[in-house]
C-alpha positions as CSV (number, residue, x, y, z in Angstrom):
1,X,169.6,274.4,244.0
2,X,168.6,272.4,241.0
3,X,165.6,273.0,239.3
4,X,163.4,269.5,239.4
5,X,160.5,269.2,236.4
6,X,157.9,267.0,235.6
7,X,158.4,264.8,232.5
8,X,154.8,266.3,231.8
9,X,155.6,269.9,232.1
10,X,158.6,269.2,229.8
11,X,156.1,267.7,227.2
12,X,154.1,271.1,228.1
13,X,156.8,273.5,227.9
14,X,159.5,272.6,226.3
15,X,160.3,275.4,224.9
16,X,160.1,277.5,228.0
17,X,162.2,274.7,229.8
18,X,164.9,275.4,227.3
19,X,165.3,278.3,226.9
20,X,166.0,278.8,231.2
21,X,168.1,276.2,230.9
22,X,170.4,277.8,228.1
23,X,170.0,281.3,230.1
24,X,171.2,279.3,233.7
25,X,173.1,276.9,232.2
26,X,171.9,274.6,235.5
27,X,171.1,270.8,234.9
28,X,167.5,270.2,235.4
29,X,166.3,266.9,237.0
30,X,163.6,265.3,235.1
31,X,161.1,263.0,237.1
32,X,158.4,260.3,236.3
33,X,155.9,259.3,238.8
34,X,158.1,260.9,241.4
35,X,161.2,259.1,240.5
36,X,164.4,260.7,239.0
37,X,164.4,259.7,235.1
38,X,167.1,261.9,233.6
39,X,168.7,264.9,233.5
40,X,168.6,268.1,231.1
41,X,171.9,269.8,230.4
42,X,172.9,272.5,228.3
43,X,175.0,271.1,225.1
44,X,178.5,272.9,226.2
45,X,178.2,271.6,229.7
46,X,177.5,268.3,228.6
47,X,180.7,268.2,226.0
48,X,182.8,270.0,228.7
49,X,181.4,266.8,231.5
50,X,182.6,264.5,228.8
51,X,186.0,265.7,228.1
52,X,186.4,265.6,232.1
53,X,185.6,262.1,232.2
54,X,187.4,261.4,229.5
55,X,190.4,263.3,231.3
56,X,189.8,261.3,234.3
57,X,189.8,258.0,233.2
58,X,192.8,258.3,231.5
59,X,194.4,259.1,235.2
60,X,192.9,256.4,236.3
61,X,194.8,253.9,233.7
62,X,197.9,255.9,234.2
63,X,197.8,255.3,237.8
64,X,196.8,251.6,237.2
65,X,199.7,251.3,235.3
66,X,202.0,252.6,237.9
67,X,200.8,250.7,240.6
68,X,201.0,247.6,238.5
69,X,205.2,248.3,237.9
70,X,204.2,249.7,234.0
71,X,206.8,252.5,233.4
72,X,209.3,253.4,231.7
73,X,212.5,255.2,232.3
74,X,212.5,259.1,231.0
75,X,214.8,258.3,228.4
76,X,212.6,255.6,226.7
77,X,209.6,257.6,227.0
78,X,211.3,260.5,224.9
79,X,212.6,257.3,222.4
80,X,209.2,257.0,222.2
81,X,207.7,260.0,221.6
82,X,210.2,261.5,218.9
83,X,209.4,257.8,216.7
84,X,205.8,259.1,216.9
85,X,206.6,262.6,216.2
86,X,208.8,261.9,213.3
């Protein structure tokens, strides 16, 4: 379960907010007037979320691309790859 704070207990406690989180490593959900307003993450998990998405939308244009007819042979992908290698 995620921990859920109060954007007035993390003006409060901080500190103590903080330091759970770098112990648990768990995202906490911040909230204002009742409302989800943002989220809490740990540095590493946050890098590590961004190299995922980063991973994924990469996928995504790859799989664009074949669906649109945009390949190449194997042979003039490994043209290719020893012009940028050189």
């Amino acid at each position: 379960m995620m921990k859920v704070e109060l954007v007035t207990t993390l003006k409060r406690q901080a500190t103590k907010i903080l330091s759970e989180l770098h112990s648990s490593k768990e995202p906490v959900l911040i909230t204002e007037h009742g409302q989800p307003s943002a989220y809490l993450v740990d540095v590493e998990h946050f890098d590590f979320m961004q190299k995922r998405m980063q991973i994924l939308e990469a996928l995504a244009k790859g799989e664009l691309a074949i669906s649109r007819g945009e390949t190449v042979s194997n042979d003039e992908a490994k043209a290719k790859m020893n012009k940028w290698l050189k």
